[in-house]
LOKOLGU-456548 format. One line per 5 residues: number of its first residue (from 0); their letters; for each residue x, y, z of C-alpha. Coordinates in Angstrom, 3 decimals, padded with zeros to 6 digits, always signed. Layout:
REM residues N
NUM	A	X/Y/Z; ...
//
This chain:
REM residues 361
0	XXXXX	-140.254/-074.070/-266.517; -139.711/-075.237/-270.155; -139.952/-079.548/-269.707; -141.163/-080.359/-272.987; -139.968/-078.489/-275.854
5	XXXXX	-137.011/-076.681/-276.931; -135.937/-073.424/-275.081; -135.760/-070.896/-278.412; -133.084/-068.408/-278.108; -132.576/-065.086/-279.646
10	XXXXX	-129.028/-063.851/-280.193; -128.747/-060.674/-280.053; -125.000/-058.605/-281.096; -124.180/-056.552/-283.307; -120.623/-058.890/-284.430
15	XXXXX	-121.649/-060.895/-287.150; -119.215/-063.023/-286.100; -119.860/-062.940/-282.263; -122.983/-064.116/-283.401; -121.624/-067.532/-285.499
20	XXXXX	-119.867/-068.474/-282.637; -122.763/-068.130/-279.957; -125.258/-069.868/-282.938; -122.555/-072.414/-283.237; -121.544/-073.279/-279.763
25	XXXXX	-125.625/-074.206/-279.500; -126.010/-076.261/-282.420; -125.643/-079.486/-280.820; -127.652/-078.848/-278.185; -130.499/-081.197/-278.093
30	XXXXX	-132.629/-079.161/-275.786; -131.827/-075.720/-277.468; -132.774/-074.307/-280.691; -131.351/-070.675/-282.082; -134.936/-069.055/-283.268
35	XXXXX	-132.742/-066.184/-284.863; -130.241/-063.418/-284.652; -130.320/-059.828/-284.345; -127.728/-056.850/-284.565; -129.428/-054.172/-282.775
40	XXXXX	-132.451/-054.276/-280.046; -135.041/-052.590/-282.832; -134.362/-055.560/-284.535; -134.567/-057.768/-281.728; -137.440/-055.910/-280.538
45	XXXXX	-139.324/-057.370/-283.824; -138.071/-060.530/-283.275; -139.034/-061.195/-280.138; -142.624/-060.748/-280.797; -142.559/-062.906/-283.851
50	XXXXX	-140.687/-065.699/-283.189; -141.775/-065.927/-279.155; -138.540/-066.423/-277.970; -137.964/-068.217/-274.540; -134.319/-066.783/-273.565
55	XXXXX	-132.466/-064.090/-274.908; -128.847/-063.586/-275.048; -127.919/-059.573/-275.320; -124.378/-057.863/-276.105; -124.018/-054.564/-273.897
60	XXXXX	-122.504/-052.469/-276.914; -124.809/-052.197/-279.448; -125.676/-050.199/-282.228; -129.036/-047.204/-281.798; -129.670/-048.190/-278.534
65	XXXXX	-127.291/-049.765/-275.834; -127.782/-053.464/-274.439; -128.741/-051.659/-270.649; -131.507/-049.494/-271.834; -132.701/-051.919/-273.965
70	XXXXX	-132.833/-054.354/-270.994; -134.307/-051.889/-268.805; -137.407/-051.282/-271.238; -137.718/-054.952/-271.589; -137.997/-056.140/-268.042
75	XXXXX	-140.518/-053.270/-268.170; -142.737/-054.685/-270.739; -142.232/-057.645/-271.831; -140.194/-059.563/-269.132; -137.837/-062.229/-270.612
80	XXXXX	-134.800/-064.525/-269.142; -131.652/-062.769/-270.255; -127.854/-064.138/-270.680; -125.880/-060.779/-271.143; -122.682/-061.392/-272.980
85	XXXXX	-120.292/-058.496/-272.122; -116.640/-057.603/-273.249; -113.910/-057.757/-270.470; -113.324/-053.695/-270.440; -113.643/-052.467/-266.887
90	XXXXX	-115.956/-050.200/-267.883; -117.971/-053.030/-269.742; -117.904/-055.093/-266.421; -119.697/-052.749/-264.641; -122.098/-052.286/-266.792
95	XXXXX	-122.742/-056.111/-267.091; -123.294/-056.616/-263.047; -125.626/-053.193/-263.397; -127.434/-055.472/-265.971; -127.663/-058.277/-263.302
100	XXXXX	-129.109/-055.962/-261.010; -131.931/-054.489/-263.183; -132.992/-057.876/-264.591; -130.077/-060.461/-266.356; -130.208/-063.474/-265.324
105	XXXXX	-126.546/-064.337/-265.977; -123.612/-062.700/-267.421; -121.036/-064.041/-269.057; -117.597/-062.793/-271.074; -117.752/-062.239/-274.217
110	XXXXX	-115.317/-064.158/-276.959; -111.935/-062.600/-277.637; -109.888/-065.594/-278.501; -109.797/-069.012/-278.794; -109.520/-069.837/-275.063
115	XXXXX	-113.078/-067.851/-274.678; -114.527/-069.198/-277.568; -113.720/-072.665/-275.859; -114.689/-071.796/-272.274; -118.442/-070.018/-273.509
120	XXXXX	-119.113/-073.276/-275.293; -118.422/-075.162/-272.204; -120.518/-072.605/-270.013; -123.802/-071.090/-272.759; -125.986/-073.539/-272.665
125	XXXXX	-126.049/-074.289/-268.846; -126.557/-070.725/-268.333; -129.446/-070.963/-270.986; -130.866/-073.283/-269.226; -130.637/-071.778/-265.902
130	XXXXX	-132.035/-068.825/-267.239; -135.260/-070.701/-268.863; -135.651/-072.346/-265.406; -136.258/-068.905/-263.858; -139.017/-066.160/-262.356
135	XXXXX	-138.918/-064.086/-264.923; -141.218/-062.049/-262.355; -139.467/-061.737/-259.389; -136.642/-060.416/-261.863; -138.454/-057.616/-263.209
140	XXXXX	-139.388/-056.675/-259.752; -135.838/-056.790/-258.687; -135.458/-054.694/-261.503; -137.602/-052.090/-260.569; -136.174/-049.329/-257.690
145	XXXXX	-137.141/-050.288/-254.240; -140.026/-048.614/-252.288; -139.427/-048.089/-249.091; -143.104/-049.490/-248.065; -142.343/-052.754/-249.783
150	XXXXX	-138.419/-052.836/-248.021; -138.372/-054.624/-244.723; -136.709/-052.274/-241.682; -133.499/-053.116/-240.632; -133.714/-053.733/-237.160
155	XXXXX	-132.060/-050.654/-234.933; -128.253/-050.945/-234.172; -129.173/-050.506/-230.819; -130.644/-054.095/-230.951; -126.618/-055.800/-232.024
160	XXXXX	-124.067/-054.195/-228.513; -121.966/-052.274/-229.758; -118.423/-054.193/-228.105; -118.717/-057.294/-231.126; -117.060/-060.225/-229.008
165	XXXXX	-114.238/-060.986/-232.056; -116.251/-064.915/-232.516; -119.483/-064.461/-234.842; -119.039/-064.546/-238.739; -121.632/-064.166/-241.173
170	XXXXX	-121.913/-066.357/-244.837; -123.787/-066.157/-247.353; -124.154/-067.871/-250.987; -125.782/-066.933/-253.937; -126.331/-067.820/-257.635
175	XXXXX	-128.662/-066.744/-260.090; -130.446/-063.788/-258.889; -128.067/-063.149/-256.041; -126.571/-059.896/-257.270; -129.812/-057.893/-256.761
180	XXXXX	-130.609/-060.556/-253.386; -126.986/-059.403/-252.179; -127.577/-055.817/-252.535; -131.017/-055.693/-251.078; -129.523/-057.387/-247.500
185	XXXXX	-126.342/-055.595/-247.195; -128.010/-052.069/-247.769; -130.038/-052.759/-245.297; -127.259/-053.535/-242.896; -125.858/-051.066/-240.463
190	XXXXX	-121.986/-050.801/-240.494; -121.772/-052.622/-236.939; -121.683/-055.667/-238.131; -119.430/-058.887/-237.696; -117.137/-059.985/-240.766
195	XXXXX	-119.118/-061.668/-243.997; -117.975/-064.032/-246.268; -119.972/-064.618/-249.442; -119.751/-066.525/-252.447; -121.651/-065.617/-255.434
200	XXXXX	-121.681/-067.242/-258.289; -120.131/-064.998/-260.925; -117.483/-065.261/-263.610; -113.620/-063.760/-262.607; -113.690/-061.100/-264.430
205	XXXXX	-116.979/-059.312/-263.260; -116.535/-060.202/-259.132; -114.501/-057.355/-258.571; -116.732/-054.910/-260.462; -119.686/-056.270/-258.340
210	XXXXX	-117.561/-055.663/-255.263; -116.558/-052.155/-255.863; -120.511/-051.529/-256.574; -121.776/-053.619/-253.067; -118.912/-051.175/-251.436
215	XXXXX	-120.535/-047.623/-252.918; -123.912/-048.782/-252.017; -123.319/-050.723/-248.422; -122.544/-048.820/-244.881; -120.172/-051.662/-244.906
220	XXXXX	-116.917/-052.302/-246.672; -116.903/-054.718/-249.040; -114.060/-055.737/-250.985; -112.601/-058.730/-253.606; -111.281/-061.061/-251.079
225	XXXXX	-107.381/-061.179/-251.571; -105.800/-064.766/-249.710; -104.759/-064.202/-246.364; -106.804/-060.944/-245.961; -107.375/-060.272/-242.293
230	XXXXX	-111.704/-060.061/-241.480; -112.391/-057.037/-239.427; -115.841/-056.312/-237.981; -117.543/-054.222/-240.223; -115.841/-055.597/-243.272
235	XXXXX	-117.387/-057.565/-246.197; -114.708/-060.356/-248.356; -116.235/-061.705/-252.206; -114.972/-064.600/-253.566; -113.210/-063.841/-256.412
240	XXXXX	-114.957/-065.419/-259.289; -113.374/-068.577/-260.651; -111.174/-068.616/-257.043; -112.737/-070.333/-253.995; -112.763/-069.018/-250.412
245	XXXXX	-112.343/-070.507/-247.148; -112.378/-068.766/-244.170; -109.459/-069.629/-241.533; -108.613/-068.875/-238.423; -105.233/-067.524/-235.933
250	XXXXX	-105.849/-067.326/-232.586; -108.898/-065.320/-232.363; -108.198/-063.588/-235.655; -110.383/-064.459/-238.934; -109.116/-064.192/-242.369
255	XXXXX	-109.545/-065.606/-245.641; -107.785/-068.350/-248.031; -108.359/-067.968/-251.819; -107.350/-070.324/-254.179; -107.257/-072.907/-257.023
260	XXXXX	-108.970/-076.338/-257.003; -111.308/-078.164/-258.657; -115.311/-077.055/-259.357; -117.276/-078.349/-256.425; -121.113/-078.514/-257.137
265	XXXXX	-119.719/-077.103/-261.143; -119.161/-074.079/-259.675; -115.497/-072.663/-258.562; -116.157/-070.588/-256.407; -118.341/-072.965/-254.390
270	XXXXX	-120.512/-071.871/-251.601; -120.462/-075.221/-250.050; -116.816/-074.732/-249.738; -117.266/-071.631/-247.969; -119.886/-073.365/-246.001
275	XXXXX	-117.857/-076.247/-244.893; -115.235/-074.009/-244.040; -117.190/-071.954/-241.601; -118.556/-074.750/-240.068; -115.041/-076.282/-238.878
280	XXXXX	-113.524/-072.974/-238.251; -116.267/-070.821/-236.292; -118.234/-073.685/-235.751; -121.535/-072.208/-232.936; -120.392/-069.208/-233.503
285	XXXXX	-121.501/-068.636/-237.132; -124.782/-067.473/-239.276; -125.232/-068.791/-242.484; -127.590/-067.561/-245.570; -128.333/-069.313/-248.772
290	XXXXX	-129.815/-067.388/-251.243; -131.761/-067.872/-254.362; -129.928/-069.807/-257.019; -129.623/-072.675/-259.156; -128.385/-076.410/-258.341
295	XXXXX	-127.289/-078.108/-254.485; -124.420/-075.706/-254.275; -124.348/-074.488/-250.787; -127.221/-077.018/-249.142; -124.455/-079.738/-247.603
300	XXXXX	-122.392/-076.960/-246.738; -125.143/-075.305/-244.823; -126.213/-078.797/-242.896; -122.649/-078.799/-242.007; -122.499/-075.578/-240.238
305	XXXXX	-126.151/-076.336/-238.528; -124.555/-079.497/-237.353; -121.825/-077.364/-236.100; -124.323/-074.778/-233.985; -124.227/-071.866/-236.827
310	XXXXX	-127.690/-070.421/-237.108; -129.428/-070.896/-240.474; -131.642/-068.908/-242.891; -133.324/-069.587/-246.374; -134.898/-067.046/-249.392
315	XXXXX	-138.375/-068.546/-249.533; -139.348/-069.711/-252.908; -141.775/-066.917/-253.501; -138.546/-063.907/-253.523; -136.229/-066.253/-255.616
320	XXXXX	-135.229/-065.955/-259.236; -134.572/-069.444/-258.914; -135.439/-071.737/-255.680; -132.845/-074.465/-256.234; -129.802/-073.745/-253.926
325	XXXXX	-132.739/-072.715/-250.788; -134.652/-075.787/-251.841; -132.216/-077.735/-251.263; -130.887/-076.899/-248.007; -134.318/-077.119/-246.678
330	XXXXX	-134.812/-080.213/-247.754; -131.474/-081.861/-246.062; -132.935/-079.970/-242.836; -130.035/-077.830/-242.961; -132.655/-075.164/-242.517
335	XXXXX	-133.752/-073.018/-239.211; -135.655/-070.367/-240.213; -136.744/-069.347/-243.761; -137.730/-065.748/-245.144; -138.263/-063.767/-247.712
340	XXXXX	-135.756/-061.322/-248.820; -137.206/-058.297/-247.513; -136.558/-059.831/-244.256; -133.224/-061.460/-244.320; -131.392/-058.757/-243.271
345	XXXXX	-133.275/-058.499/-240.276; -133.666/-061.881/-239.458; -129.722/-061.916/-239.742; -129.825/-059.554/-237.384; -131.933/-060.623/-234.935
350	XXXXX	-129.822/-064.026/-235.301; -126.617/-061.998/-234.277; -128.025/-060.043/-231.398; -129.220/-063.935/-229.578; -125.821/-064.906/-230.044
355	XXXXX	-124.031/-061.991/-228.927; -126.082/-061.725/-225.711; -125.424/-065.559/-225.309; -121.608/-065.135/-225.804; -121.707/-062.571/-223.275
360	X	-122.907/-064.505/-220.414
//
């Protein structure tokens, strides 16, 4: 963690002028200084070495070699906290959450207009930040494929009954690092499963991208949460990104809210909203997760649902890109059991099958 110098940033896109406004919306930054620029990663490549950057900010397009690749070879050797900066193409988007999975530590849109250039100058330097603040080496083993040796068993499906009683819901919250924590739990899930809720922190227009990828990848479905979208067992609702989500309740039917308000913990959506949500609406019968990630987001939101009789689980520090979020709900006591990753699914689980069996007596 950079405390007492500068964090030196790289900038590296191949618009001249993409790269005036990111060097621009820094220059005030006290605790920030642009090292240098670069239009293509061969270029970068050099500059990296010689100017020992801390944090780099990458374009996907770009010029002799393309941003992932180039991000791929660099988590490989020579592991460095990257902001990817991505155009708002569909196509572009999922690219951008691929280059969350494989090593990024944030993405954000790139400029098109005078709204964006506003909105990244609000946004870059936070995410700079968060991004110097990081494991650079749990992300480059994120970034590598899993081994089966190191990935923890999912517990057998004969373990959760098979007749789900209609009351449990599963949440979880994530930040930075939580698009490769997501995908590691849900894979490992089978598809008989109560409904999940999660919040990750991610911009608008990448959530949906990340969705349709959790949804090729999972046994269960998981899908951009749309407001009033009934939760079925087996089914999976994202919070749209810059949109929170609330879970609600008819009868004995779940479903979701989505909507406008303001940022809660700066982040819209908020997981403590979910959190707090899921604590008055399902209340005992509940599980939450908080996952790696930056800031309190999440931690009074997961007391809340402990207070309420919702089981609770933690990322230990040692599996997070960033320990913040965790850190803080365990130290509010909000807390039952912590793990690391390669365990959450199962401890989620194991969590579901005590309360099912107690439902059922």
């Amino acid at each position: 963690m950079l405390t007492d110098r500068k964090i030196k940033v790289l900038v590296v896109d191949d618009s001249a002028i993409v790269r005036k406004i990111l060097v621009d919306s820094l220059a005030g930054e006290r605790d920030i200084e642009v090292v240098g620029t670069a239009p293509d990663p061969y270029v970068a490549r050099d500059k990296i070495l010689a100017l020992r950057s801390d944090v780099l900010t990458l374009d996907i397009e770009l010029p002799r070699m393309d941003g992932l690749t180039f991000l791929g070879k660099l988590m490989q050797h020579h592991p460095l906290p990257v902001v990817v900066i991505s155009s708002l193409a569909q196509s572009s988007c999922n690219i951008a959450v691929e280059a969350l999975r494989i090593g990024a530590m944030e993405v954000l849109a790139k400029p098109s207009g005078p709204y964006s250039v506003g909105e990244l100058r609000g946004t870059l330097a936070g995410k700079i930040r968060t991004a110097a603040q990081g494991s650079v080496a749990v992300r480059a083993a994120l970034a590598q494929p899993p081994s089966t040796a190191n990935v923890q068993a999912p517990v057998a499906t004969s373990a959760i009954p098979v007749k789900y009683n209609g009351s449990t819901v599963i949440a979880l919250g994530a930040s930075t690092g939580g698009v490769s924590a997501l995908q590691e739990v849900l894979v490992q899930l089978p598809a008989e499963m109560p409904p999940m809720v999660i919040t990750q922190h991610i911009p608008a227009v990448f959530s949906r991208a990340f969705a349709d990828r959790l949804n090729q990848m999972c046994k269960l479905s998981v899908k951009e949460a749309e407001d009033g979208q009934p939760l079925l067992p087996g089914q999976v609702a994202l919070a749209p990104g810059n949109k929170h989500m609330i879970l609600q309740r008819n009868g004995s039917a779940y479903s979701v809210g989505v909507k406008d308000g303001p940022q809660v913990c700066y982040q819209r959506p908020s997981v403590d909203v979910l959190f707090h949500s899921v604590a008055r609406v399902a209340g005992a019968n509940a599980i939450g997760v908080i996952l790696t990630g930056m800031g309190a987001d999440g931690a009074d939101g997961l007391l809340a649902m402990k207070k309420a009789g919702a089981y609770t689980i933690a990322q230990d520090e040692a599996s997070c890109v960033v320990f913040g979020m965790p850190r803080e709900a365990i130290g509010r006591g909000a807390v039952d059991e912590v793990q690391p990753l390669t365990k959450i699914a199962a401890t989620v689980q194991s969590a579901l099958s005590k309360k099912e069996k107690t439902a059922q007596r």
